[in-house]
Every structure is written in structure tokens, then in C-alpha cells.
N, C-alpha and C positions, 0 to 999 in steps of 0.2 A: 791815700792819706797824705800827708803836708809832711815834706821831706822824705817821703818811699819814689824811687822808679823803678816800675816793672819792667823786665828783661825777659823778652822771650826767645828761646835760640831752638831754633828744628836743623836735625843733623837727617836726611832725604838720600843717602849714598846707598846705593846697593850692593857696591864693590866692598864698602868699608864697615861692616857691621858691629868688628870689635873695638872700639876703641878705649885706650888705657891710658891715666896719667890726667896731669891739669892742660891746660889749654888756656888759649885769649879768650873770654868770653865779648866783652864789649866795648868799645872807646866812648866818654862819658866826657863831652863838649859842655862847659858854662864859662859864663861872664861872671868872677869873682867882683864881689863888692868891697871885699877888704882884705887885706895881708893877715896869713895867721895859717892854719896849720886845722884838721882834722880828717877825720877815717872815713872810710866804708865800710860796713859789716853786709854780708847775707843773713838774711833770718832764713836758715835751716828749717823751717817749722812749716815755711809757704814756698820752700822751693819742691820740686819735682820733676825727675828722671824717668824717663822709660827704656828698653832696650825694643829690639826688634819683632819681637812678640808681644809686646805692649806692658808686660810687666816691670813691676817698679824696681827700679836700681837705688840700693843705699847709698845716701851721700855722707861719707865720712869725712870726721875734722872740720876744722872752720876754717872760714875765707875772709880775709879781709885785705884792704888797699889803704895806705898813707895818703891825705894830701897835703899840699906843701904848695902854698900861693903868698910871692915873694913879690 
């Protein structure tokens, strides 16, 4: 829909199975049209996790990022 980008990230390690904590997910490149200021949110509701045996991992708390185009 108009103003959503999907993000799709596969973590493929077979050394590294656990992992804990936030992380960088993506670098998010535009050509701003005007000076001014607003956010990112995740909609929690269409994101999903798996672990190593395919079951679903709880995502807790909210994410979000400030923008700031000066």
C-alpha cells in the first residue's frame, strides 16, 4: 500500500543460532521533497520471526526511527 515498505531480512548462519538483542535491520535511501521532520513505525501485526526450527519468536515492545530532513 502507498507509504508501507516491505523489509525482508533471512539470518542463513549455522554457527550463529542464538541470537539476542536489537540489531541494524535496514538502510532506507529517498530523495526528500521538502524540509520537515517525521517517523517510522513497524506494524507489529505483519512483522514475523522464526528461530531455527521454524517456530515463531515473540516480538516485543515497539520500534520505531525519527526523520529529520534539513
Amino acid at each position: 500500500s502507498l507509504n508501507t515498505i516491505d523489509i525482508f531480512a533471512y539470518f542463513l548462519d549455522t554457527n550463529k543460532v542464538n541470537i539476542l538483542g536489537t540489531g541494524h535491520l535496514a538502510d532506507i535511501v529517498f530523495k526528500p521533497l521538502v524540509i520537515g521532520s517525521d517517523s517510522i513505525s513497524y506494524n507489529l501485526n505483519e512483522c514475523s520471526m522464526f528461530d531455527e526450527f521454524d517456530e515463531n519468536i515473540n516480538i516485543n515492545g515497539t520500534r520505531a526511527a525519527e526523520i529529520i530532513i534539513q
